[in-house]
C-alpha positions in Angstrom: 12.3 -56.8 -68.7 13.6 -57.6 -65.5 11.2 -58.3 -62.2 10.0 -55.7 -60.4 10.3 -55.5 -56.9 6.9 -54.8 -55.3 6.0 -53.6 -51.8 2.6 -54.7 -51.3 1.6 -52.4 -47.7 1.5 -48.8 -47.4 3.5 -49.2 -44.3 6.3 -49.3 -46.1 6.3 -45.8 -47.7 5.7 -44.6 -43.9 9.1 -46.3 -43.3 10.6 -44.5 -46.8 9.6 -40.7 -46.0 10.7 -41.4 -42.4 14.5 -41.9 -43.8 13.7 -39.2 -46.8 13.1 -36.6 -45.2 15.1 -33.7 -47.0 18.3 -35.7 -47.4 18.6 -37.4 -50.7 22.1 -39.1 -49.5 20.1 -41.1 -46.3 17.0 -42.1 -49.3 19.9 -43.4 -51.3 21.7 -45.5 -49.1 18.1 -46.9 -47.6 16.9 -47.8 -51.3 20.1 -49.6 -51.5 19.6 -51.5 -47.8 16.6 -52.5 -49.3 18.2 -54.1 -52.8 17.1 -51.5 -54.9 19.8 -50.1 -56.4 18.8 -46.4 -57.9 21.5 -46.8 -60.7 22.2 -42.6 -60.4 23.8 -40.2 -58.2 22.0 -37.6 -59.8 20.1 -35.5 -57.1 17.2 -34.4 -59.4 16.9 -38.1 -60.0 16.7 -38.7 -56.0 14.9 -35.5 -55.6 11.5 -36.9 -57.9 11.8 -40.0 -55.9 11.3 -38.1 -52.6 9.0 -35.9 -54.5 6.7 -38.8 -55.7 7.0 -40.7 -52.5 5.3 -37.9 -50.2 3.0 -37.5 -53.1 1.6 -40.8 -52.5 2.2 -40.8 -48.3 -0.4 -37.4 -49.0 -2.7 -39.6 -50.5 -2.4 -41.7 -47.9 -3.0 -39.2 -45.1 -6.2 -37.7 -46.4 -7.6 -41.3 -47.1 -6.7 -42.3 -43.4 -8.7 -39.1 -42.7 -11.4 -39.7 -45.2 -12.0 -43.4 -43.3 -13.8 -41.8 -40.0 -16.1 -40.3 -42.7 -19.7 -42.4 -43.1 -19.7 -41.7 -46.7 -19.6 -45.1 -49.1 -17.3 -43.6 -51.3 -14.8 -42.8 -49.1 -14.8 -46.1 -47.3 -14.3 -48.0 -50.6 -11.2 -45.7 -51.8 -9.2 -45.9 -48.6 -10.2 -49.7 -49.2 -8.8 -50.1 -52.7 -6.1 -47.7 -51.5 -4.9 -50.1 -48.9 -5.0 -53.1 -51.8 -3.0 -51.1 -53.9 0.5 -52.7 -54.7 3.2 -50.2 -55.6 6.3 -51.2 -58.6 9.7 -50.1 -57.6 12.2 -50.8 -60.7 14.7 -53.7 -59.9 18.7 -53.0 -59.8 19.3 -54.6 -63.8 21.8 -52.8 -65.9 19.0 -52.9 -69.1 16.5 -50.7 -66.8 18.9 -48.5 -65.5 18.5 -46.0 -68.3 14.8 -45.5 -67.9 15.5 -45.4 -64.2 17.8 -42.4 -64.6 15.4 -40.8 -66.6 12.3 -41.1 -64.1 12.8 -43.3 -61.1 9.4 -43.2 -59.0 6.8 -45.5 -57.4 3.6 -46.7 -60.0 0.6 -47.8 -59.1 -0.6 -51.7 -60.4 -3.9 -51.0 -62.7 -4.2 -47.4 -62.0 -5.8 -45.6 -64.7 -4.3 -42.8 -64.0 -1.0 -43.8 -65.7 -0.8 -41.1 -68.2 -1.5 -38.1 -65.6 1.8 -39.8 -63.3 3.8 -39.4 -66.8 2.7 -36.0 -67.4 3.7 -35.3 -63.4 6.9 -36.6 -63.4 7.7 -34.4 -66.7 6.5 -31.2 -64.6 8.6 -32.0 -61.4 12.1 -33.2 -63.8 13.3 -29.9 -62.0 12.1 -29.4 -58.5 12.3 -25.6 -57.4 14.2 -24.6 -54.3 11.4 -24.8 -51.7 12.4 -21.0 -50.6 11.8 -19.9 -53.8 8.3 -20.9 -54.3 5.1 -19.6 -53.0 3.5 -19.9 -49.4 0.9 -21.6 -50.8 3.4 -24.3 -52.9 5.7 -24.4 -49.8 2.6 -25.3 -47.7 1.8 -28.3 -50.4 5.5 -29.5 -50.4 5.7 -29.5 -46.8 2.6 -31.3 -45.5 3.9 -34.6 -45.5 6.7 -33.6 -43.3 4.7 -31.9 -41.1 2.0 -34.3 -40.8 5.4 -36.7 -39.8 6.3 -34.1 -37.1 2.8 -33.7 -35.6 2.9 -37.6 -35.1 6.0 -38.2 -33.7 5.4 -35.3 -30.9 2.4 -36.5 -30.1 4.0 -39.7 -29.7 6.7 -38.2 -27.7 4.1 -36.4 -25.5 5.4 -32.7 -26.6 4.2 -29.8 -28.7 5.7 -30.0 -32.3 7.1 -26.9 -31.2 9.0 -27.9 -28.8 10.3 -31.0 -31.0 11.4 -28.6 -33.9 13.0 -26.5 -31.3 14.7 -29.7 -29.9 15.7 -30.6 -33.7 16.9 -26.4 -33.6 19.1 -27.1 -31.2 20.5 -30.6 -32.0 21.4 -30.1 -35.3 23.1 -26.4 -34.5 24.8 -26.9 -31.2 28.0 -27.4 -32.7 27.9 -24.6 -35.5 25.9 -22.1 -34.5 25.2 -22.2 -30.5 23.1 -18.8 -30.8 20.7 -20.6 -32.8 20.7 -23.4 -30.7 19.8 -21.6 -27.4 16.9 -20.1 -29.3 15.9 -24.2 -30.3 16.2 -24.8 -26.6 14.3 -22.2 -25.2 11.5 -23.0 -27.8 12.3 -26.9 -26.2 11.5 -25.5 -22.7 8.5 -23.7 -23.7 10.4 -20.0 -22.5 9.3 -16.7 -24.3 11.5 -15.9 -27.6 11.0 -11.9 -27.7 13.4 -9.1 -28.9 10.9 -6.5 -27.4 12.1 -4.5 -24.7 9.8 -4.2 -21.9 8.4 -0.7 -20.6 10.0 -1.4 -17.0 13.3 -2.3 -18.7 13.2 0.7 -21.1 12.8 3.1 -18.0 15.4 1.3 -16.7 18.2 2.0 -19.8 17.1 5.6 -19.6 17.2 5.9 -16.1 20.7 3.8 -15.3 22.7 5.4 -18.2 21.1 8.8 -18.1 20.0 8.9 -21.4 18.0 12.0 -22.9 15.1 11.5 -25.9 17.9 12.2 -28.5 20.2 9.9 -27.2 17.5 7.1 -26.5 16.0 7.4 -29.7 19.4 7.3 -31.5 20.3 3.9 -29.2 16.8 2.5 -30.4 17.5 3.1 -34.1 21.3 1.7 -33.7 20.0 -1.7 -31.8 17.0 -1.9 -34.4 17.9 -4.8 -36.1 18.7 -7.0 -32.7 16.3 -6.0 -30.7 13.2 -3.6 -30.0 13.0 -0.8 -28.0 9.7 0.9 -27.3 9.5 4.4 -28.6 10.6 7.2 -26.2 6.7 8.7 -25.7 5.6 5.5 -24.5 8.6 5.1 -22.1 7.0 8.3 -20.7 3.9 7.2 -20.5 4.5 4.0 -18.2 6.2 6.3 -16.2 3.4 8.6 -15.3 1.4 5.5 -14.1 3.9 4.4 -11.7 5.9 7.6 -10.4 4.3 9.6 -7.7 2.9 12.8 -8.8 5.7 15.8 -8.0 3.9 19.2 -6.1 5.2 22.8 -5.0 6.3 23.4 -1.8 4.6 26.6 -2.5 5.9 29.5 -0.7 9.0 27.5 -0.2 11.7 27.4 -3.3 10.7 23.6 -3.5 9.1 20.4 -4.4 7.5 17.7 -2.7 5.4 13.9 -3.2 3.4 12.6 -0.7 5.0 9.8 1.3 1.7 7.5 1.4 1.4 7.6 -2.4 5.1 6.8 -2.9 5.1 4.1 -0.3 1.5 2.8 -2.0 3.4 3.2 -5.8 6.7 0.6 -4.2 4.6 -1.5 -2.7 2.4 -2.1 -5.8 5.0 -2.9 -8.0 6.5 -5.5 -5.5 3.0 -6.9 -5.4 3.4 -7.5 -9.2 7.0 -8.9 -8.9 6.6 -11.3 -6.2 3.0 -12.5 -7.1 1.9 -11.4 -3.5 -1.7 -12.6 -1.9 -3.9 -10.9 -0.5 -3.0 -9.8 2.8 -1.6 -7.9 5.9 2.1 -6.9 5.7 4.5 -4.9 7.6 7.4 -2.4 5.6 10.3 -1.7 7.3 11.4 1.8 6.1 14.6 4.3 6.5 14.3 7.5 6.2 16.1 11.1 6.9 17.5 14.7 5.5 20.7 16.6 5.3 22.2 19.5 3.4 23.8 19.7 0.2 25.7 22.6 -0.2 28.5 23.6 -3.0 25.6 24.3 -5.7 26.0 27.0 -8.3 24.0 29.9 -8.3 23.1 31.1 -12.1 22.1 34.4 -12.9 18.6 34.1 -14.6 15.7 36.1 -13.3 13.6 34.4 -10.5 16.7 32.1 -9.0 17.0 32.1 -5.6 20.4 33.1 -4.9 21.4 30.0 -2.3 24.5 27.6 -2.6 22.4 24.8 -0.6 19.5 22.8 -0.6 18.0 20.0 1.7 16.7 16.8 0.3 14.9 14.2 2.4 14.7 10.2 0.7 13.2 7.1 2.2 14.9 3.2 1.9 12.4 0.1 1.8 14.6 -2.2 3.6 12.2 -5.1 4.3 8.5 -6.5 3.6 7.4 -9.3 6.2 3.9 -10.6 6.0 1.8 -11.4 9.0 1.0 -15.2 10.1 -1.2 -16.4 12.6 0.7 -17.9 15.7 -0.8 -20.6 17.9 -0.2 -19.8 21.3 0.3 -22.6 24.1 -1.4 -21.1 26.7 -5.0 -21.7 26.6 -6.0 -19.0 28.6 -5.1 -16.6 25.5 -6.5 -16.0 22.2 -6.5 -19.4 20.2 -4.2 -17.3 17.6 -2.3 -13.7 17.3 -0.2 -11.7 15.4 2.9 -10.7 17.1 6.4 -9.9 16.5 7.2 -13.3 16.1 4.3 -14.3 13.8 5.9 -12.8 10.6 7.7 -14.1 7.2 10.2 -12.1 5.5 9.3 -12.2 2.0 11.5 -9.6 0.4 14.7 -7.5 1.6 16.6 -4.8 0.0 19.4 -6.3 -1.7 21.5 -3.1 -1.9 20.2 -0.9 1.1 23.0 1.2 1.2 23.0 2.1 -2.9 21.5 5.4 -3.8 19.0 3.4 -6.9 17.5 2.3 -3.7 16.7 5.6 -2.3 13.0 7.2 -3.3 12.8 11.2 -2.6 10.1 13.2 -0.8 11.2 16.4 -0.9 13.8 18.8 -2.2 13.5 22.5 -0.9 16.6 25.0 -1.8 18.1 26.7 1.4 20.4 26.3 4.4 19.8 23.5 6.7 18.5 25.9 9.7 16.4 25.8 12.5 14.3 28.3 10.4 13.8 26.5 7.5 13.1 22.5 9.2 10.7 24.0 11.9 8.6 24.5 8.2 9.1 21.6 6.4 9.7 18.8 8.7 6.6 19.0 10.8 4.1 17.9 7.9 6.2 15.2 6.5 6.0 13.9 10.3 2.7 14.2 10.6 2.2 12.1 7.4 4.7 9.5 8.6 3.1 9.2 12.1 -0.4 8.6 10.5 1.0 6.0 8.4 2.7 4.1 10.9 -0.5 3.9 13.3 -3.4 3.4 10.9 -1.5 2.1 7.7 -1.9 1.7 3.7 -4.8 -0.1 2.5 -4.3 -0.7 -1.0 -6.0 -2.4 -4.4 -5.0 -4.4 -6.9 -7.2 -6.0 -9.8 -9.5 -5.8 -6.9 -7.3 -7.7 -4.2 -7.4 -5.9 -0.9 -4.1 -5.7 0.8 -3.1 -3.9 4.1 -0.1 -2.7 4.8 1.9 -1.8 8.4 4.9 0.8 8.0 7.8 1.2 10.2 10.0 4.2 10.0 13.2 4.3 11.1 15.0 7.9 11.0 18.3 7.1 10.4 19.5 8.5 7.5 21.2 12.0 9.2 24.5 13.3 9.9 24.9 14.3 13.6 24.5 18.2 13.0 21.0 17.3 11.4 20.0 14.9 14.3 21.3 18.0 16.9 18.8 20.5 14.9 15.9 17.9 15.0 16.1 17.2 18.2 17.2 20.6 19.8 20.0 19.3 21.2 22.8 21.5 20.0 25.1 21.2 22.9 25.0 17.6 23.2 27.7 15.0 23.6 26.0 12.6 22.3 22.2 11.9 20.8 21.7 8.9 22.2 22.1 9.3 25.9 22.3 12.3 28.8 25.9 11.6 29.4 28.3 14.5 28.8 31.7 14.8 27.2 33.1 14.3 31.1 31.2 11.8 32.0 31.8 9.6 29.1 35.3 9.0 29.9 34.6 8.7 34.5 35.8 5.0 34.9 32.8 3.9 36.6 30.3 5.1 34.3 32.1 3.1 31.3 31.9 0.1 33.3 28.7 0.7 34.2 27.4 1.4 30.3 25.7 3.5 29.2 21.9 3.4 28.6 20.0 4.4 25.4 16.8 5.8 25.9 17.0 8.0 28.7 16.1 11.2 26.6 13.8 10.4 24.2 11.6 12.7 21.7 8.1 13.0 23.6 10.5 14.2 27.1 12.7 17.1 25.0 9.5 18.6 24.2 8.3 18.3 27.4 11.8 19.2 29.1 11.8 22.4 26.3 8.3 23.3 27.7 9.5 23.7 31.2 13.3 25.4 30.3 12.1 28.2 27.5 12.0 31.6 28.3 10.1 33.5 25.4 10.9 30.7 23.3 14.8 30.4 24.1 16.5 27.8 26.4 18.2 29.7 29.0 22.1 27.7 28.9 24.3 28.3 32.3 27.6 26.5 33.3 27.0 23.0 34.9 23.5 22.4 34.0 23.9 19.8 31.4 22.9 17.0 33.7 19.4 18.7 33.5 19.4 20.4 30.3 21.1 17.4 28.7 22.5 19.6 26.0 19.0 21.1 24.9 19.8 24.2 23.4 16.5 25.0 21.0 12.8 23.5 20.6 12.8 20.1 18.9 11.6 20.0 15.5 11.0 16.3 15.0 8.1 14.7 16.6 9.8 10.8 15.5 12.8 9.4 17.4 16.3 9.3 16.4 17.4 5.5 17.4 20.6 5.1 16.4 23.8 7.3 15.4 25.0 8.2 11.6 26.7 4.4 11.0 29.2 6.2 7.7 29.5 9.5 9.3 30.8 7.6 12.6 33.2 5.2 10.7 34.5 8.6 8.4 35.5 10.4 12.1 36.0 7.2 13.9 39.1 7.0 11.1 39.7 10.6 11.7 40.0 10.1 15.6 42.6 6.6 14.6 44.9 9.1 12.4 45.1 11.8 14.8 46.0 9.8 17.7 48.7 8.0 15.0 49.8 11.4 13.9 50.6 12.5 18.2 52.6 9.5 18.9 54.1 9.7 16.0 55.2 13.4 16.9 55.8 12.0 20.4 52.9 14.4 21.7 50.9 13.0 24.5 48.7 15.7 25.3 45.7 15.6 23.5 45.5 19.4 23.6 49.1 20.6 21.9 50.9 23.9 21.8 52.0 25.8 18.6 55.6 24.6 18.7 53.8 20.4 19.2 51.5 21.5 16.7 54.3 21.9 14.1 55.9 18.7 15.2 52.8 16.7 14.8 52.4 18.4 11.2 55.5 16.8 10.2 54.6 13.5 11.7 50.9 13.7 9.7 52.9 14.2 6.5 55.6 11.1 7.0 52.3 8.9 8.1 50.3 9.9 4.9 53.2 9.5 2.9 53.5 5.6 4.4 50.1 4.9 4.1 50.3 6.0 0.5 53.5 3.9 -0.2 52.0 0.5 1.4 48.4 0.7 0.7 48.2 3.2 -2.5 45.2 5.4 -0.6 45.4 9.3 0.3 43.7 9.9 3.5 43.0 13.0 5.1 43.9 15.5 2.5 41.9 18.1 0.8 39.5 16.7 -1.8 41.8 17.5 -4.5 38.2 17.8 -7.6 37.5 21.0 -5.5 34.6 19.7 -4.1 34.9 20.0 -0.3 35.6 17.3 2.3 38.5 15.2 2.1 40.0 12.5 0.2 38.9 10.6 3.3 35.8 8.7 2.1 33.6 5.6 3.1 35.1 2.9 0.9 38.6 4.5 2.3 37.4 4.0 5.8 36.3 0.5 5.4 39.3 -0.5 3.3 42.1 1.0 6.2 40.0 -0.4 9.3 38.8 -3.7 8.2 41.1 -5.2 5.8 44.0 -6.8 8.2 46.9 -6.2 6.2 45.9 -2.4 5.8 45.1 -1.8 9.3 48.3 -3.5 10.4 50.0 -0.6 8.0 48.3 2.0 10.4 49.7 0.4 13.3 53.5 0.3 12.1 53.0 3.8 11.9 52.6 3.9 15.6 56.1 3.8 17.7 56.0 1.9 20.5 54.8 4.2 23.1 51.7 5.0 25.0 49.9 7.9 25.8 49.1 9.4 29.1 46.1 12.1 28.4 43.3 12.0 26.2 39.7 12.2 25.4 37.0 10.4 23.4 35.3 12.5 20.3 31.4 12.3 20.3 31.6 9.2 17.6 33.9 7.4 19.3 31.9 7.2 22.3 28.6 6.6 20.0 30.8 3.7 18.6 32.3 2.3 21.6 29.3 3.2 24.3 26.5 2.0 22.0 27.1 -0.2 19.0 26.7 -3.5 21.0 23.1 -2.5 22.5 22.4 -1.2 19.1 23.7 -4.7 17.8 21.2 -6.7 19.9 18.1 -4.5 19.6 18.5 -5.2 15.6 18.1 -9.1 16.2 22.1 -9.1 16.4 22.9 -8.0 13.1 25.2 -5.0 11.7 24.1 -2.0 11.7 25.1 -1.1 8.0 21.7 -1.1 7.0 20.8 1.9 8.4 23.6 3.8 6.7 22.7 7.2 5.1 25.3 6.4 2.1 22.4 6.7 -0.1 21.1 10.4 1.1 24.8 11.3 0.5 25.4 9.7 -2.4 22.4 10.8 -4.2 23.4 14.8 -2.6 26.6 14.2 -5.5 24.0 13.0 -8.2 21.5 16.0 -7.7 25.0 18.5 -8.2 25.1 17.5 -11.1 21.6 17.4 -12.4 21.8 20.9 -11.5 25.0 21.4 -13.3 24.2 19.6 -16.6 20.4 20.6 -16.9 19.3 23.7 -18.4 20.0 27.0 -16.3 16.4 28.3 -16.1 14.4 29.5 -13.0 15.1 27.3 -9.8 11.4 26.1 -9.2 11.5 24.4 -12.7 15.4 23.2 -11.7 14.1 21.7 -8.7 11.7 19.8 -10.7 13.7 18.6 -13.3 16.6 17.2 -10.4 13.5 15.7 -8.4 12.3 14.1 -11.3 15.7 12.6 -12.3 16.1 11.4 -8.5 12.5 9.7 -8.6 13.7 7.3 -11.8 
């Protein structure tokens, strides 16, 4: 018989499993580096080697484990162990038979000889390792995992993250989905497929979905990911939605602001991780009439086309900071305009998700019906905005400053609030003849000089029995005041979409007169016609060059005009549209005419307006998302059940507060 080759250090089987691992093809070719030539291709052949060698690097394992024990015994085994010297079969042609019947590893002068024949009989056939038992697999793979432990520790990792590293390495190419789950196991990220509750509410919120169709979605995406049942979704939502209340005798419902404001601010407190602390909430708010509602015909409905809805806008959270002052004669520190950090800003301001209701009552938007509603809500506001929110959470005390901004109104809502029905404009005493005397436009004109607390006072001194006497020529001290003001909170700035809409209206009907050749800006019956024609030729133009239809009828049948805000924008402020708009114009100029209430609010006060908001655009302020959100409660209205209105009004204010 040939010489044996013999490895006489336990190292070497270290080196052996190493290259084994599961592929028989790398154990083959390293047997052969080594000289020992395995005589057989045959992987069950190749398979008992591996087999027998992470037998023995086992054995080896729990004897180096068995070595920190202070029992004799074990000392003296590891001991013998490590003088063991192991047989590996030369390469000879006369041994390659018995080597392709049993090639394995044998232990010099063990006496357990006969129990390695009878083992190598029982593994001739090794079982797929996903075919045996947990407890089998376990046994099988211990030596590979004891191998993996050592190198990550060695690698300073978690031998999670290296088998998510192996995940990825070895499926990058083939499979990259299974490789992005390797590297987010590398990176130590969360591998869930459970839907969150917040991210539930916000499926069945964003794509409307009812508890039919969300259960039906849940049991169609079950096998990819997992949706939380529909109950729970409603459960969540009952801890952080404000509690909805009757406006009791009023066909309405109501929240209370402080508890909606408390709710938002809570859940950006969880979001942003914030401290402790004092912060200040910038805030829009406002109401207008929607009207164009069915009326349905079951017992108890009140029988109104309109409603009025009011909503409120978080538009920014700052966070007070101490501010050293220079002068030493002051307080060492203080808290002052300047002394605060904007942590968070809405980033869609102007999108109706971003609106949050506080009431819905059904009715027309009349002096009758706001002189009841309004004053409580501005009560509440006022309170909040002088004493504030204190608030808990897991026990951390924050205070919270709140700064309403009443913004959100058309201008024949901000007449009615403020009384000022015959106004020129809200935002100064100047009347419709005044705004166009030379000197007072280059004068300018102020903002401020009728504010809220002075119309109560002024109506005070004017009503007679409750009614404003009106005469001829008293505007200058009337100032347009034409009822008793209903809001006790000031109206700062003008309707910024509601301005652009008629600031495009007041552009096309000048167009429309020069077109005609019309230079007065009042026109007769037989100009009237021609300026008709001219409209017609200018829409017709503008349709041709830009593909938009302005200023027709609102061809859905739902009032208004085809005239909307993303119209507006796109005429006046893209270049190559605008300069459509001025072809239209021949090259004339007219001699009389007059500026509309928006397009002195535009011209007269923008800039001020500009400055006072640290010189930034006013488009924050917009009430696109009280009108946008008067289109979405149509058609809760219309595609909800057609019970009583109370329980209507409930359902559409519930769907507005997801």
């Amino acid at each position: 018989m040939a010489d044996d080759r013999r490895i006489t250090n336990v190292e070497a089987f270290e080196r052996y499993v190493a290259k084994f691992r599961s592929n028989t093809e790398a154990a083959r070719r390293f047997l052969l580096d080594e000289g020992l030539d395995t005589g057989t291709d045959d992987l069950g052949v190749l398979n008992r080697w591996v087999y027998r060698i992470r037998s023995l690097r086992n054995k080896w394992a729990r004897l180096s484990k068995g070595q920190k024990s202070s029992s004799d015994g074990t000392k003296k085994a590891f001991s013998d162990f490590q003088q063991e010297t192991f047989f590996i079969p030369d390469g000879t042609d006369h041994d390659r038979d018995r080597r392709s019947a049993s090639i394995e590893p044998t232990v010099a002068g063990s006496s357990d000889d006969g129990n390695d024949v009878q083992e190598e009989e029982s593994t001739s056939k090794i079982t797929p390792l996903d075919e045996l038992s947990p407890r089998h697999t376990k046994r099988r793979t211990d030596a590979l995992f004891s191998l993996l432990k050592e190198e990550a520790e060695e690698q300073k990792i978690t031998t999670t993250q290296l088998l998510g590293f192996l995940l990825h390495r070895e499926n990058y190419i083939h499979d990259r989905a299974v490789a992005a789950i390797g590297l987010k196991l590398f990176h130590k990220e969360t591998i869930t497929r459970e839907i969150s509750l917040d991210e539930g509410l916000f499926m069945l919120s964003t794509y409307k979905l009812g508890r039919t169709g969300y259960s039906s979605l849940r049991q169609e995406l079950k096998s990819r990911v997992e949706l939380p049942p529909h109950y729970r979704l409603m459960q969540h939502k009952d801890t952080i939605m404000p509690k909805i209340g009757s406006l009791d005798p009023l066909p309405g419902v109501s929240i209370s602001v402080k508890e909606s404001v408390q709710l938002h601010f809570r859940r950006l407190i969880q979001q942003l991780g914030l401290q402790p602390g004092k912060y200040t909430m910038t805030v829009k708010e406002g109401l207008d009439g929607s009207g164009r509602h069915s009326v349905y015909d079951q017992k108890g409905n009140v029988q109104t086309h309109n409603m009025i809805v009011w909503m409120w806008v978080a538009l920014e959270v700052y966070k007070d900071v101490p501010v050293v002052n220079a002068d030493p004669s002051l307080p060492s520190t203080s808290t002052s305009a300047n002394g605060r950090d904007k942590i968070w800003n809405e980033p869609s301001p102007s999108s109706p998700d971003a609106a949050r209701p506080i009431l819905l009552v059904l009715g027309k938007e009349d002096k009758d019906l706001l002189h009841k509603i309004v004053p409580p809500v501005d009560a509440e506001m006022k309170e909040l905005q002088s004493s504030g929110v204190k608030l808990f959470d897991a026990e951390r005390e924050f205070y919270l400053m709140l700064e309403f901004h009443r913004t959100m109104n058309d201008g024949k809502m901000q007449k009615l609030l403020l009384g000022r029905g015959g106004a020129f404009c809200i935002l100064c005493a100047y009347s419709d003849e005044d705004a166009v005397q030379e000197d007072n436009i280059k004068e300018g004109f102020e903002i401020g000089n009728v504010d809220i607390e002075a119309l109560h006072a002024l109506y005070d001194d004017l009503a007679v029995d409750g009614e404003v006497q009106c005469n001829r020529g008293d505007y200058s001290e009337r100032v347009g005041l034409t009822q008793s003001p209903i809001s006790t909170l000031a109206i700062q700035t003008f309707p910024i979409l509601h301005a652009l809409l008629r600031g495009l209206d007041y552009c096309l009907k000048i167009v429309y007169k020069l077109k005609a050749g019309v230079t007065a800006w009042i026109q007769n019956s037989k100009q009237k016609e021609r300026v008709d024609v001219a409209k017609r030729k200018v829409q017709e133009y503008i349709k041709t060059k830009t593909g938009m239809t302005v200023d027709k009828p609102d061809p859905v049948g739902a009032g208004g005009t085809t005239t909307t805000g993303n119209i507006a924008r796109n005429l006046l402020f893209d270049p190559a549209k605008r300069q459509v708009l001025v072809e239209c114009v021949p090259e004339k100029s007219r001699k009389d005419g007059r500026f509309t209430p928006s397009m002195h609010q535009i011209l007269a006060h923008s800039a001020a307006l500009i400055d006072a908001n640290d010189s930034t655009g006013l488009g924050v302020f917009s009430e696109e998302p009280l009108e946008h959100n008067k289109k979405n409660l149509r058609k809760y209205r219309e595609l909800g059940k057609k019970n009583f209105s109370e329980c209507q009004s409930f359902r559409c204010f519930d769907k507005a507060v997801d």
